[in-house]
C-alpha positions in Angstrom: -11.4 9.1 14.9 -9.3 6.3 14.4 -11.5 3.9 16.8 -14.4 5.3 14.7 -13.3 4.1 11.3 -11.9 0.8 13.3 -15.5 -0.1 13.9 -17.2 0.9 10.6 -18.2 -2.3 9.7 -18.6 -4.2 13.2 -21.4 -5.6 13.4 -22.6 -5.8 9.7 -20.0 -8.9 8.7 -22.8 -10.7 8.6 -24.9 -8.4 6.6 -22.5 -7.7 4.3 -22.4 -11.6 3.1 -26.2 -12.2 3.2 -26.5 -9.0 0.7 -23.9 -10.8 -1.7 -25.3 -13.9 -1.9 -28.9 -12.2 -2.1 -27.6 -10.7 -5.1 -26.0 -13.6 -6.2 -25.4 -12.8 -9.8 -23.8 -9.5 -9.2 -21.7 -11.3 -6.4 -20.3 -13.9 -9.8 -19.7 -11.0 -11.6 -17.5 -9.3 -9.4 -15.9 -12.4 -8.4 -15.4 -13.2 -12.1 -13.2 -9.9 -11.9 -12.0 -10.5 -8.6 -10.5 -13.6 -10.5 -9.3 -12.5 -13.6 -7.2 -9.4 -12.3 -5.4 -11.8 -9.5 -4.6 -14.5 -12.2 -2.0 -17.2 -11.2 -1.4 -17.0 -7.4 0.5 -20.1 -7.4 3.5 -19.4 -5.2 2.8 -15.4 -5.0 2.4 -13.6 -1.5 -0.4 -11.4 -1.5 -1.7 -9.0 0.5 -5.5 -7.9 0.9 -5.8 -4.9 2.7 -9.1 -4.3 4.2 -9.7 -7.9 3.8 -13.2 -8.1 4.9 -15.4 -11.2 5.9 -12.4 -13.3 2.8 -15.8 -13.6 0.8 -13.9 -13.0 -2.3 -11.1 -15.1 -1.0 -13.4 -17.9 0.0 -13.5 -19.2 -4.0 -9.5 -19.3 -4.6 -6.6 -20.0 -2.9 -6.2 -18.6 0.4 -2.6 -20.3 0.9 -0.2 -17.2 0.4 -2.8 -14.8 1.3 -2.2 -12.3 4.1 -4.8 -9.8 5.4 -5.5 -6.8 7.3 -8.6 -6.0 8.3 -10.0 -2.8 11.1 -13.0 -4.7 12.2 -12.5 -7.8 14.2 -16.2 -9.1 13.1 -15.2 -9.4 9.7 -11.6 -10.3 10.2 -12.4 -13.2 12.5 -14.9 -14.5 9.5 -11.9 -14.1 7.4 -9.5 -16.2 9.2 -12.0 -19.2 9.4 -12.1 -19.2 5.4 -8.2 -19.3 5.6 -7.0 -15.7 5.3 -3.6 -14.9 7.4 -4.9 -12.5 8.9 -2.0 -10.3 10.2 -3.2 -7.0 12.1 -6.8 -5.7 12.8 -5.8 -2.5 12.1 -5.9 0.3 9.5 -3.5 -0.1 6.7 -2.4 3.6 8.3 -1.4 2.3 11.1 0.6 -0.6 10.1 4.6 -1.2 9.2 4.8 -2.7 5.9 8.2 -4.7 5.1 9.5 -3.7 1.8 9.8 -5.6 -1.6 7.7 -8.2 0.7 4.6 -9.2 -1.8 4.0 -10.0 -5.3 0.5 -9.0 -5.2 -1.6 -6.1 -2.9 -4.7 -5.6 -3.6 -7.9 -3.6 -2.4 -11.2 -4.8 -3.0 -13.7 -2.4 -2.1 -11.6 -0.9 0.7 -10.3 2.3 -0.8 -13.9 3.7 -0.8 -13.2 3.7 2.5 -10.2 5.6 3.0 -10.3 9.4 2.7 -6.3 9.7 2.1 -4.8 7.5 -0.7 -1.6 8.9 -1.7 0.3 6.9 1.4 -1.6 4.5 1.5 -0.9 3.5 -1.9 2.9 4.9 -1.5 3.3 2.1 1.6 1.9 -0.7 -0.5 4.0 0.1 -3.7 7.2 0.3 -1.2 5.7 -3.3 0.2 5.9 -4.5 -3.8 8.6 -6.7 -5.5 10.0 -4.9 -8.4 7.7 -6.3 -11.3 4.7 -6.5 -8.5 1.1 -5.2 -8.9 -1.0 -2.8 -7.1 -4.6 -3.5 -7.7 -7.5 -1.7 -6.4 -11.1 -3.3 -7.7 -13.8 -0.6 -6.3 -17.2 1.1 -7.4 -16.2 4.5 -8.7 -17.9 8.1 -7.8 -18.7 8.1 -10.7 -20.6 5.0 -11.9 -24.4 4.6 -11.9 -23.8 2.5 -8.3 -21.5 5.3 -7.4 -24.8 8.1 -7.3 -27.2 5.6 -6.0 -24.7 5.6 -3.0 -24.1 8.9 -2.7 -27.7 9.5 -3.0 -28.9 7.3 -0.7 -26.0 9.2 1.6 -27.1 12.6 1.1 -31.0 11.7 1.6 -29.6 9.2 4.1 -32.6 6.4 2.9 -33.3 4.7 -0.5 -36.5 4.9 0.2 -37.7 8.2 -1.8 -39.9 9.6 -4.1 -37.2 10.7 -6.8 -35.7 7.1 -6.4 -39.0 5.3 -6.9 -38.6 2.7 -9.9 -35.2 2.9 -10.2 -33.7 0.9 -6.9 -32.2 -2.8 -7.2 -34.3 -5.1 -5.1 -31.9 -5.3 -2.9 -29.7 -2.3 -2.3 -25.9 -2.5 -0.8 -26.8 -1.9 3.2 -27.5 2.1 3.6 -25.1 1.8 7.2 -22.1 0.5 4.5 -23.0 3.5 1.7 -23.1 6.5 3.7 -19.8 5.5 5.2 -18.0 5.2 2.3 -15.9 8.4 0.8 -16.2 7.2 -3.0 -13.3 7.9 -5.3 -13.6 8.3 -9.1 -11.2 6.1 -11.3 -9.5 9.0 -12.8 -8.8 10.3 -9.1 -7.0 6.7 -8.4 -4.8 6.9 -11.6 -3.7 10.3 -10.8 -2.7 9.3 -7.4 -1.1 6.2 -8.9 1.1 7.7 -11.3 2.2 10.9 -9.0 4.0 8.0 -7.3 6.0 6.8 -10.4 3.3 4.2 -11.8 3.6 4.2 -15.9 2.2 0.5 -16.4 -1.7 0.5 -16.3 -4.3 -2.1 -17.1 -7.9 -1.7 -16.4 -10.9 -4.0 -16.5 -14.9 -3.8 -15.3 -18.0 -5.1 -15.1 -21.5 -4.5 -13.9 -22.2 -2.6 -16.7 -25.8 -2.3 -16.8 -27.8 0.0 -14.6 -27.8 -1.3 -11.1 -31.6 -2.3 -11.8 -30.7 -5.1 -13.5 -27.2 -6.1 -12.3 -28.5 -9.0 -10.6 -30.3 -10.5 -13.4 -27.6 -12.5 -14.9 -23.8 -12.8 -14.2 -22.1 -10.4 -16.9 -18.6 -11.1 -18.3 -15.1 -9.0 -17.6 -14.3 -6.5 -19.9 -11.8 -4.5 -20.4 -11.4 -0.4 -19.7 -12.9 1.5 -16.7 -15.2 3.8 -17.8 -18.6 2.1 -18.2 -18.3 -0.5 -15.1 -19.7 -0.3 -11.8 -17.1 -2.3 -10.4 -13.7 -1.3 -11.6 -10.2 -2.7 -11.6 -7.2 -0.8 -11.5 -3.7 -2.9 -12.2 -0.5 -1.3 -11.6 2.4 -2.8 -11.7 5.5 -1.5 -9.9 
C-alpha cells in the first residue's frame, strides 16, 4: 500500500506541468490564489507537503521553502526550481519537529490522502503559535469535483452523457481516478475537531470547468462557489 501511493504520480511529473501550462489561464488563476493565501514569506519557514513538480513554487520565493514530496519524479523537478526538498516520503511517515514553521501548506495534496485528521494534527503540532495551516484543493463538491469523480467512476471522459460539456483539456484521467476528493465542509470539520477557531477562506475558478481556461479570473473570497478552494487556519 504504502509503495502504491509512493508512486502515484511517477511518471506523470511531466504531464502534470504540460496540462498547466496547456491550460494556462486556469494555471494564473490558481496561482493568483496560490499567492494571495501565502502572502509575505519574507523570512517565514514553510513547509509544502506533497510538494509536487514546485510548479506553484517556481513563481515566488523558494528561499525558506521546505518540501516533502512521495514521488521522486516530481520531487527531483522540484529541487531544480529551488524547493528543499527534505524527505520523499508520505507526510504519514515522516517526524515533524514541533513549533518548527510559520507556514504549511497543501496544495492539491490532500485529495490525495484518505486519512486527514493526523495528518492535519502533525502539521498544526509542526506550527508556531500564531502559524497557518492552509490547504488550497478542488472540493468533492465543486463542478471540477464531479467531472473527476465521473471521469473515475466511468474511468474515461470520453462519454456520451459527457459530450459538450468537457474542458478541452481535462486534468490527466491516471491523476483523477487516484484522487479520494474531500468536500470543504469535511476539511473544516476535521480542522476545528483539532482546536482550530480562526478560519479564512478564499476561491476561484468559479465558472463551469468549460470555460475556466478562457481568461484568468480573480481571488475571491468564501469557499462555496470555487473550484479551487483555500482553507486558512491559523493555529
Amino acid at each position: 500500500m504504502g509503495m502504491e501511493k509512493r508512486q502515484k504520480f511517477d511518471g506523470y511529473a511531466a504531464k502534470y506541468d504540460e496540462w498547466f501550462m496547456k491550460n494556462e489561464n486556469l494555471f494564473i488563476s490558481e496561482l493568483r490564489l496560490f499567492k494571495k493565501v501565502l502572502g509575505d514569506i519574507e523570512g517565514k519557514k514553510l513547509l509544502s507537503v506533497g510538494c509536487g513538480s514546485g510548479l506553484f513554487e517556481s513563481y515566488i520565493d523558494t528561499a525558506n521553502i521546505e518540501g516533502i514530496e512521495p514521488s521522486e519524479d516530481m520531487g527531483r523537478i522540484a529541487g531544480k526550481r529551488g524547493v528543499n526538498v527534505i524527505c520523499y516520503g508520505l507526510i504519514e511517515e515522516v517526524d515533524l519537529p514541533e513549533e518548527e514553521y510559520d507556514i504549511i501548506y497543501f496544495n492539491g495534496s490532500s485529495s490525495y490522502m484518505e486519512d486527514l485528521p493526523p495528518v492535519y494534527e502533525k502539521c498544526l503540532r509542526a506550527l508556531k503559535s500564531g502559524g497557518r495551516l492552509i490547504l488550497l484543493d478542488v472540493p468533492k463538491e465543486s463542478a471540477f469535483g464531479f467531472m473527476y469523480l465521473l471521469g473515475k467512476s466511468l474511468n474515461t471522459y470520453d462519454h456520451e452523457y459527457l459530450e459538450g460539456t468537457m474542458p478541452e483539456l481535462p486534468y490527466p484521467l491516471a491523476l483523477a481516478c487516484s484522487g479520494v476528493w474531500h468536500t470543504t465542509e469535511e476539511k473544516i470539520s476535521v480542522l476545528k475537531s483539532l482546536g482550530v477557531q480562526k478560519f479564512e477562506f478564499y476561491q476561484t475558478l468559479v465558472k463551469n470547468p468549460l470555460y475556466t481556461n478562457e481568461e484568468p479570473e480573480d481571488v475571491i473570497e468564501g469557499y462555496k462557489s470555487g473550484g479551487y478552494v483555500a482553507i486558512i487556519a491559523e493555529k
